[in-house]
N, C-alpha and C positions, 0 to 999 in steps of 0.2 A: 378458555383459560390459557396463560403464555407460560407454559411451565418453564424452567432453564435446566437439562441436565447438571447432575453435581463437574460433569468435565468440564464445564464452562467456568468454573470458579477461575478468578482472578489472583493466586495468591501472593500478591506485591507490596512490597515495602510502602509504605504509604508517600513517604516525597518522589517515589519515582510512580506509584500511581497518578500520586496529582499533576508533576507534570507531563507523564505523557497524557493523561485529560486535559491539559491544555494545549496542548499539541495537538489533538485532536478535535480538538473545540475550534481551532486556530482554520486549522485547515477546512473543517468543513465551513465554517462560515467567511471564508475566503474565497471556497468554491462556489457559493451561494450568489456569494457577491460577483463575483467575476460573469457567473452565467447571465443573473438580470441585470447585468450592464448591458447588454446586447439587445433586452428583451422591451426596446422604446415604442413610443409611439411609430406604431405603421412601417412597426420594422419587417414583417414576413413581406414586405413588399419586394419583389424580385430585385430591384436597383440596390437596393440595402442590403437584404439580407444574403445574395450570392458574397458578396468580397467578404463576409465575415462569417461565411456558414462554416468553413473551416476552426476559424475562432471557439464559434457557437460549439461547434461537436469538439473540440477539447476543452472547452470549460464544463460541458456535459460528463468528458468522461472521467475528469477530477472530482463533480461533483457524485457520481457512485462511486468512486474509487473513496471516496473520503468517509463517505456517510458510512458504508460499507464498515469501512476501521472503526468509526466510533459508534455503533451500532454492537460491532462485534466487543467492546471494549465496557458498554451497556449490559451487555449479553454477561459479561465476566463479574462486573458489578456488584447486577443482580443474581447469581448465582452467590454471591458472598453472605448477601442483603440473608438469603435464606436461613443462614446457619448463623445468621448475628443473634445475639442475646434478646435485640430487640424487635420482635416475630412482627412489629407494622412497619418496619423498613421497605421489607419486602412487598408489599402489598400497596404502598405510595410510590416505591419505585416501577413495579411490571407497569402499568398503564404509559409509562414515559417512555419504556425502553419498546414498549409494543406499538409506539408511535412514531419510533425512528425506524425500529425494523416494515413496519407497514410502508412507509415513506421509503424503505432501503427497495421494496420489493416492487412498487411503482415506476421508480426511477429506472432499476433496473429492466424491467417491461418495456418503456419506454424508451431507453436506449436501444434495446432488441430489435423495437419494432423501426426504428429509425436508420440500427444499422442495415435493416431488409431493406429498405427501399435505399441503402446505400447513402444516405443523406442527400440525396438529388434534387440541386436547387428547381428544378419542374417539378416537383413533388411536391415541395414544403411552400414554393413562394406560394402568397397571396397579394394578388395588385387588386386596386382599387376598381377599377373597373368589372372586373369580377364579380367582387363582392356585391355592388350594387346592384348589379343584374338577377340576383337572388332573391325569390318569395321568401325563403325561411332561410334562419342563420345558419352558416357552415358549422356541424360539430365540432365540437375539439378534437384535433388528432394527438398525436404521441408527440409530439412539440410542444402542442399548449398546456396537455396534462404534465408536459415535466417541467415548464417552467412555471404555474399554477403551484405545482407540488415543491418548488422550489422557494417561494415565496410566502409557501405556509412551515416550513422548516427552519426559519430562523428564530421561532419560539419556541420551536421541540428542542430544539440544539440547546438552545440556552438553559431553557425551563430542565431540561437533563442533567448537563455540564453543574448546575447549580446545586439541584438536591443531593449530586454524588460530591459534590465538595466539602456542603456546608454535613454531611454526614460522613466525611473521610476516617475522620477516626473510628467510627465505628466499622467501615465496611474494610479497612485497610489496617495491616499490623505494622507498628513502629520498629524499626532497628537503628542503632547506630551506624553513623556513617563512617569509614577508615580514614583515615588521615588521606588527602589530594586525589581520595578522588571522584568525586563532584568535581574538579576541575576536568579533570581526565573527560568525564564522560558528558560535559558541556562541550568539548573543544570538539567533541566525537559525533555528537549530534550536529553539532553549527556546521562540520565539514559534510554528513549526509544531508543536509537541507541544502544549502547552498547549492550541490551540486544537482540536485533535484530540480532547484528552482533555471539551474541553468541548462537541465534537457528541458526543461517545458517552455523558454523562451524559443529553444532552437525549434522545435516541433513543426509549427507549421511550415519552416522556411526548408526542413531536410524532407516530410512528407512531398512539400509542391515539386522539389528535384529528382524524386526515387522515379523508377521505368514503374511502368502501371504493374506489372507481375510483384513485386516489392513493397507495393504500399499495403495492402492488405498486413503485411507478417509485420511491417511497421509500424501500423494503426493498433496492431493485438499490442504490440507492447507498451504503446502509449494508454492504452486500456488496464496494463498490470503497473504500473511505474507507481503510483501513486499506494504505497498501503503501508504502513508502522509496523515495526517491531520492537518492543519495551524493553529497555533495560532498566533493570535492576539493582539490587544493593544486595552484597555478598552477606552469606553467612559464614558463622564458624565451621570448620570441616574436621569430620569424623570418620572412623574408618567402622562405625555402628551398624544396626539396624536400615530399614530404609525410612526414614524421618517421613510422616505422615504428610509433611508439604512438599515434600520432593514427589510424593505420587500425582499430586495436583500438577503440581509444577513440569513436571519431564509427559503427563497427556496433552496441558495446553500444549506445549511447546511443539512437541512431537509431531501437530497435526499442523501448526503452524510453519516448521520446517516442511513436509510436505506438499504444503501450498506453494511457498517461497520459490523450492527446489521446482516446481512447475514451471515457476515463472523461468527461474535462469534457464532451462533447459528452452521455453521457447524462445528467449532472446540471445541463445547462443544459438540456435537453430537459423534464427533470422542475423545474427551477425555470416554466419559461417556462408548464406544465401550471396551478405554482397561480396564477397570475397569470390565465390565464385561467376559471380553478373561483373567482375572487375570493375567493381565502386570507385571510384576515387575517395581521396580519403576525408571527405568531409563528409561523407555518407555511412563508412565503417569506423569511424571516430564519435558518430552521433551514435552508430548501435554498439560498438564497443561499451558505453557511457552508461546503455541499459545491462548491459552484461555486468558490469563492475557494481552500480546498484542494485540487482539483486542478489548476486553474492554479497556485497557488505549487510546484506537482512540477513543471512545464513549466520556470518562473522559474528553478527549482531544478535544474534538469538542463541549463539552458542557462547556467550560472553555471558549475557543474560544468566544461561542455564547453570553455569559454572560458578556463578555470584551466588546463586537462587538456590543448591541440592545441597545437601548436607555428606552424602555417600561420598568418599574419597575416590574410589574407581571409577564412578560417574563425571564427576569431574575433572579427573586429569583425562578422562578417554575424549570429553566433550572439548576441553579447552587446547586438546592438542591436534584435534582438527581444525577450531577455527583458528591456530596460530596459523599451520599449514596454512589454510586457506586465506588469510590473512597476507603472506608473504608470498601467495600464489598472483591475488591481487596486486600486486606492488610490483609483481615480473611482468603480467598483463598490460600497465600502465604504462609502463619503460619500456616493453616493445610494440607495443602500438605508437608511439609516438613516434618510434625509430622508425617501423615503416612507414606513417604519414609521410616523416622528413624525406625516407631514401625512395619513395614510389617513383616508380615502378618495379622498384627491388622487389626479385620473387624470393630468394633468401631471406631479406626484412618484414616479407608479407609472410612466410612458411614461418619463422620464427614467432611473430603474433599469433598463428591459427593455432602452433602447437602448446604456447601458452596458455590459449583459450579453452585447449584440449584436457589441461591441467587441471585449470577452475573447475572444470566439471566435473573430472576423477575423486578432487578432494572432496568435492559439494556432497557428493554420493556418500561419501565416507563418512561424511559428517553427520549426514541425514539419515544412514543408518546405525550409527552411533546412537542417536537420540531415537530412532524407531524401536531397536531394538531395548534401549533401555527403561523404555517407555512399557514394553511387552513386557519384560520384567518385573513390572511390580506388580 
């Protein structure tokens, strides 16, 4: 049985459900695609597959990073599905969403076992000569099972994506939108994608430059870079009770910040590394990039929350850390660029670090804002 605790409920306006489901749909089956692009005939062959095993394991790690979000986003769904009027929702949606999550748990295996053996092209190639000289076929290792599992994912995705749409109304509640802004939070999205899409161009070109001690803390963040956080559509604000979807709303979120606040803490950990290995700045300009993207998810989930609670003190306490943090981000950006230009400036470099020092103080602030408000109901 795939039960879904009630904390997993999704409780979102229905046009910002739908589209981050398609944002979601988007990406994983981008990351699907991208993986079995690589995956041709007589590709584990050493000559082939060495110059693009790099490739290979970041289109891997987009594809858990992806499936992972909409999985968890299925997970939310079906928690709605449950408490809907119409009690066989639920029971046509669990087998779809226990299909992604099986698939989530695979991949993920499968990446584990791949990151052990370090992805070593002596490990994974298979040349032809080899192969022939074998009585019986080589099993499948944790390469085959995950692009196998890759290739049977693009039914579940869809076949998913599809039943929570064509039943959106039922699983999701309507509200009106405010005047501008659905512009607002399109221009706000298009600027997190974008810049998303422009760490993951640079990836393998800043991993091949990093000293070997370095790649490791830069490979973890290319493994966290990839995950969604939903915004939503504002409610009315009251200075009431605590509104029954605000208890829903401030658990997701809560645990959701905690994750997040994981993430920037290790890619502040790993910017602060090249700063001290004195990077040059096309090295701390790549991990800068991961730092400023996880905090814009904190921004991003405290926006959210602030849209989403009905409590007045919840919401001015939430919205005025992600402002903070918001305009912490915006010093981060303007002095990192000022030390790229003045490098080897130790003043322009010390002025970036203690920026970075900032993002973190507020993130904390923000995060226990939303913990603690969370504990409260």
């Amino acid at each position: 049985l795939y039960d879904v605790p009630a904390i997993r409920e999704l409780p979102l306006e229905l046009s910002s459900a739908m589209e981050s489901l398609g944002r979601l749909q988007g990406e994983a089956t981008s990351a699907i695609s991208r993986l079995l692009g690589y995956a041709g005939p007589h590709w584990r062959q050493s000559e082939r597959l060495e110059p693009r095993l790099l490739d290979v394991r970041l289109a891997a790690t987009r594809l858990k990073a992806s499936l992972h979000d909409l999985a968890e986003f299925g997970e939310g769904a079906l928690g709605n599905a449950a408490r809907a009027q119409d009690k066989g929702l639920a029971a046509k949606l669990r087998p779809l969403v226990k299909a992604l999550r099986d698939a989530d748990k695979l991949v993920w295996e499968a990446t584990a076992a791949l990151d052990a053996l370090d992805w070593a092209p002596e490990s994974l190639a298979r040349d032809t000569g080899d192969e022939s000289q074998r009585t019986t076929p080589q099993p499948p290792d944790a390469l085959d099972q995950l692009v196998a599992c890759a290739r049977a994912l693009t039914e579940d995705v869809r076949q998913t994506a599809s039943f929570i749409q064509g039943n959106s109304t039922l699983l999701f509640k309507r509200a009106s939108t405010p005047p501008g802004s659905g512009e607002w939070l399109e221009d706000y999205d298009y600027v997190n994608l974008e810049s998303r899409e422009s760490v993951a161009r640079q990836d393998a070109d800043i991993l091949a430059s990093l000293p070997v001690e370095l790649r490791k803390s830069y490979d973890a963040l290319v493994k966290e870079a990839e995950s969604a956080a939903v915004i939503n559509e504002p409610k009315a604000s009251d200075g009431g009770d605590l509104d029954p979807d605000d208890k829903q709303v401030l658990a997701f979120y809560a645990t959701q910040t905690v994750t997040h606040s994981a993430h920037l803490t290790h890619a502040i950990d790993a910017f602060l590394q090249t700063v001290e290995h004195n990077q040059p700045p096309k090295v701390f300009l790549a991990h800068s990039k991961f730092v400023v993207l996880s905090a814009h998810r904190l921004v991003h989930i405290g926006d959210t929350v602030h849209r989403n609670v009905v409590r007045s003190e919840v919401r001015s306490s939430v919205l005025n850390c992600a402002n903070q943090l918001s305009e912490a981000l915006a010093q981060t950006v303007q002095k990192t660029k000022r030390a790229a230009q003045q490098f080897p400036s130790v003043t322009a470099v010390q002025e970036m670090v203690d920026s970075v020092v900032d993002v973190s103080h507020i993130a904390r602030d923000l995060k226990m804002s939303l913990v603690q408000a969370a504990q409260q109901v």
